[in-house]
C-alpha positions as CSV (number, residue, x, y, z in Angstrom):
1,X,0.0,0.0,0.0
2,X,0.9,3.2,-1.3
3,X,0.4,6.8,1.4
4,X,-2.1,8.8,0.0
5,X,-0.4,11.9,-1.5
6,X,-2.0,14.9,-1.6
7,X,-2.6,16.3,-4.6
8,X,-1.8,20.6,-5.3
9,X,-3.8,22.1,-7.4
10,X,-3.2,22.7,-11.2
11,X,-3.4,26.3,-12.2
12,X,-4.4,29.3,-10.3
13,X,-7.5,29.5,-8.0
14,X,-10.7,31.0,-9.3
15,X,-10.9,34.4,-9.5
16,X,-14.7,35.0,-8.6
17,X,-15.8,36.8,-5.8
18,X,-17.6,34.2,-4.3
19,X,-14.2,32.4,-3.7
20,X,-12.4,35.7,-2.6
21,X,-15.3,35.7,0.2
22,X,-14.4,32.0,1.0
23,X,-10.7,33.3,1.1
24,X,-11.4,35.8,3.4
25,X,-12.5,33.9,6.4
26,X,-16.4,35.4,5.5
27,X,-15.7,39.0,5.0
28,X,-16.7,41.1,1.9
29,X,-13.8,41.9,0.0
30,X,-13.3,45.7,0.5
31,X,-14.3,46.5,-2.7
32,X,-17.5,44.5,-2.5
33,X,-18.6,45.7,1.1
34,X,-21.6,47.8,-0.3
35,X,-23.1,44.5,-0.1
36,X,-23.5,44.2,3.7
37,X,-26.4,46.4,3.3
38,X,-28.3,44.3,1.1
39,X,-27.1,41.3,3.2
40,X,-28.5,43.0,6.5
41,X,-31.7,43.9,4.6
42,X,-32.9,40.5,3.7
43,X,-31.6,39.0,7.0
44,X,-33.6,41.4,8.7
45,X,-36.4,41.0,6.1
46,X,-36.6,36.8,6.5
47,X,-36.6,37.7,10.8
48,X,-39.9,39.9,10.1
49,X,-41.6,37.7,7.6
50,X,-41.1,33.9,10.3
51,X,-41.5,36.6,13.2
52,X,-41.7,39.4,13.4
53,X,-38.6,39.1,16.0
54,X,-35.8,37.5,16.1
55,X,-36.8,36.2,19.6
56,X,-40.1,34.8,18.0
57,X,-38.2,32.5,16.1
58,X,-36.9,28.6,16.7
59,X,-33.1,28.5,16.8
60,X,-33.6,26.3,13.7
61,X,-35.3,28.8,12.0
62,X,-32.3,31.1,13.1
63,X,-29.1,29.0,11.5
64,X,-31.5,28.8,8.1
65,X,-31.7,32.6,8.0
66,X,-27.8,32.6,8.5
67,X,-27.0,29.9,6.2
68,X,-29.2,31.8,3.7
69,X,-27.4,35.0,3.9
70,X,-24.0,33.6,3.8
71,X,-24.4,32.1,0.7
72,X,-26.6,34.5,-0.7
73,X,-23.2,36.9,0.4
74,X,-21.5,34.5,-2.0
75,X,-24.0,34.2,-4.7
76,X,-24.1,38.1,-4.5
77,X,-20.3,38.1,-5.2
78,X,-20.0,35.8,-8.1
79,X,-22.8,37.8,-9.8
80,X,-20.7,40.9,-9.2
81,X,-18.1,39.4,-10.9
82,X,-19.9,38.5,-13.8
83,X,-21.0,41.7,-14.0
84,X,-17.4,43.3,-14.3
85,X,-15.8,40.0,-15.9
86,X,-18.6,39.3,-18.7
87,X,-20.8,36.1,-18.9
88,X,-18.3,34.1,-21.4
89,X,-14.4,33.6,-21.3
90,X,-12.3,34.6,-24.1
91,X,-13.0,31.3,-25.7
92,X,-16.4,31.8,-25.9
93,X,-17.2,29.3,-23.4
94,X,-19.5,30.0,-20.5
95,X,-17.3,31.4,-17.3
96,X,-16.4,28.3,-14.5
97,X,-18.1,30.4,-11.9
98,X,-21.6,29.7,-13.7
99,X,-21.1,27.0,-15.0
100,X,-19.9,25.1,-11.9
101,X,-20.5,26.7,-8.8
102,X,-23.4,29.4,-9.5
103,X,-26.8,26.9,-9.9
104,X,-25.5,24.8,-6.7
105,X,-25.2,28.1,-4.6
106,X,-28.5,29.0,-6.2
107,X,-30.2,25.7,-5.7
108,X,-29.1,25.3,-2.4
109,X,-30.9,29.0,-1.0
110,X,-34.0,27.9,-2.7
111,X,-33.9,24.4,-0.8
112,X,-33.5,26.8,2.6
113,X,-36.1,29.3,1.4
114,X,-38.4,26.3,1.4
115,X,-37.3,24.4,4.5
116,X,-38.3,28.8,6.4
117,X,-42.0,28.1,4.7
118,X,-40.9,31.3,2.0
119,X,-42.4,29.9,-0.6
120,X,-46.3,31.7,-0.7
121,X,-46.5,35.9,-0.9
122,X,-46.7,37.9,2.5
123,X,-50.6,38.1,2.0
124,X,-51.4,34.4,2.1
125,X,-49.7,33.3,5.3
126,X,-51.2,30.9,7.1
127,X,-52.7,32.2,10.7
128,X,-52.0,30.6,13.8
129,X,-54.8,29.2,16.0
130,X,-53.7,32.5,18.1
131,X,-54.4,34.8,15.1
132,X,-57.3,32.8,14.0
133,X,-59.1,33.2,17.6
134,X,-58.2,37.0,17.6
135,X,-60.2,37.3,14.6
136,X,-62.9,35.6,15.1
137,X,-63.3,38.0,18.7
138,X,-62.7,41.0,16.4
139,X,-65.8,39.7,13.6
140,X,-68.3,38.7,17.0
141,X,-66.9,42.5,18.3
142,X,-67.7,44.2,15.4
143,X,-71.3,42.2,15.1
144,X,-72.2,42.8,18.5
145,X,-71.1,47.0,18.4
146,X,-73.2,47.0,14.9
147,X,-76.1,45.5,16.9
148,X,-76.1,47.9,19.6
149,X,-76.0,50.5,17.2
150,X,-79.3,49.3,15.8
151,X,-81.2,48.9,18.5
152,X,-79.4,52.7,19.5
153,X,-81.5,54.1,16.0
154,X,-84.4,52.3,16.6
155,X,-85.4,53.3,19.9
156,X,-84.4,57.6,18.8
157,X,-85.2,57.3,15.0
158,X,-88.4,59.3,14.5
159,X,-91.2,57.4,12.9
160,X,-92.1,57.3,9.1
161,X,-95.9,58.6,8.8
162,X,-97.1,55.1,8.0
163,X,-95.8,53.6,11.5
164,X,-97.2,57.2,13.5
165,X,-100.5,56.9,11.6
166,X,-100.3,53.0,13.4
167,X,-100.1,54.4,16.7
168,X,-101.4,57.8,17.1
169,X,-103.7,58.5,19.9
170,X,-107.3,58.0,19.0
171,X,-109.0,58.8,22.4
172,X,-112.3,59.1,21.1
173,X,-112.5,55.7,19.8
174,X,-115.0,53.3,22.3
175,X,-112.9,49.7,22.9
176,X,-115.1,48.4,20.7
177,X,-114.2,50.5,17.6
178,X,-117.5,52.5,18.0
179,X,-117.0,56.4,17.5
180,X,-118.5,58.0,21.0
181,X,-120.4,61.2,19.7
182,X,-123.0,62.8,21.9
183,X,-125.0,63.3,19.1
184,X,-125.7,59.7,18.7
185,X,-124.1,57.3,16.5
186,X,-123.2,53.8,17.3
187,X,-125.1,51.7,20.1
188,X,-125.2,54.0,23.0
C-alpha cells in the first residue's frame, strides 16, 4: 500500500468573488462591502416575515436565515463578478463560476427558502390558532357593536308617517271600535 499523496492544485484559483469571500475567512472583500447592506436587509427582512422578531423564532429557524445570507453573500459576489468579468471567457465558453459553482449556490438557498416556509406571498400566510381566535373576537366585536347601534337608531329614530298613523292616539274611539259622539251614533 501506497500513502495517500496529496494532490496541489493545477493552475491558479478561481478568481470570482464568491471564492475571494471564501478566502477571506467570511468577510466582503473591501471592494464589494456595499453589499453588507443588502445582506443585513434581507436578513432582517426573513426575521420579520417567520417573526416578526428574532426572539419569535426557533433557533432552527435562526441557523436557516444565517446559512441563507451567507451564501446569498457569495452568490451576491459571483454575480458581481460577472458583471465586471462578462458572462463568457475569451474562448467563448460560458465562465467556470456559472457554469460550476453558480446553480448549486443558487439551488441550495431555494432548498433553505423552502425548509423557512418562504415559498407563498406575504398576503397568504397561514394564521395561527392564536391569530385565527383574535379574529374571530374581532368579527363577533364588530357584530355585537353593529347590533347595539341598531337597537341605539331604533329606539331615537323618529317614525315614518305610515308607523305614526299605526299608533297615534285615538282617544275618542269606544274599545269596541264604535265612534263616541253625543250626538248619537253607534249603540249608545
Amino acid at each position: 500500500m501506497s500513502p495517500k499523496s496529496t494532490k496541489k492544485p493545477i493552475g491558479r484559483p478561481p478568481r470570482h468573488g464568491g471564492y475571494s469571500l471564501m478566502v477571506q475567512a467570511g468577510e466582503l472583500p473591501e471592494r464589494r462591502a456595499y453589499l453588507r447592506a443588502y445582506l443585513t436587509e434581507v436578513r432582517e427582512g426573513l426575521i420579520n416575515d417567520l417573526g416578526p422578531l428574532e426572539a419569535d423564532l426557533t433557533m432552527a429557524q435562526v441557523v436557516l436565515i444565517d446559512r441563507v445570507t451567507s451564501k446569498l453573500s457569495i452568490l451576491r459576489c459571483i454575480e458581481e463578478h460577472v458583471r465586471e468579468k462578462g458572462v463568457f471567457t475569451k474562448a467563448g465558453e460560458l465562465g467556470p463560476v456559472l457554469s460550476k459553482s453558480y446553480l448549486a449556490w443558487a439551488n441550495s438557498i431555494r432548498l433553505d427558502l423552502q425548509a423557512l416556509g418562504i415559498n407563498t406571498r406575504a398576503g397568504e400566510r397561514i394564521l395561527g390558532p392564536l391569530e385565527i381566535a383574535a379574529e374571530i373576537d374581532k368579527e363577533q366585536a364588530e357584530e355585537e357593536a353593529q347590533a347595539a347601534r341598531e337597537r341605539v337608531l331604533a329606539a331615537v329614530a323618529p317614525l315614518s308617517p305610515e308607523d305614526s298613523a299605526k299608533t297615534t292616539d285615538n282617544s275618542d274611539n269606544m274599545p269596541g271600535g264604535e265612534i263616541n259622539n253625543e250626538g248619537g251614533e253607534g249603540n249608545g
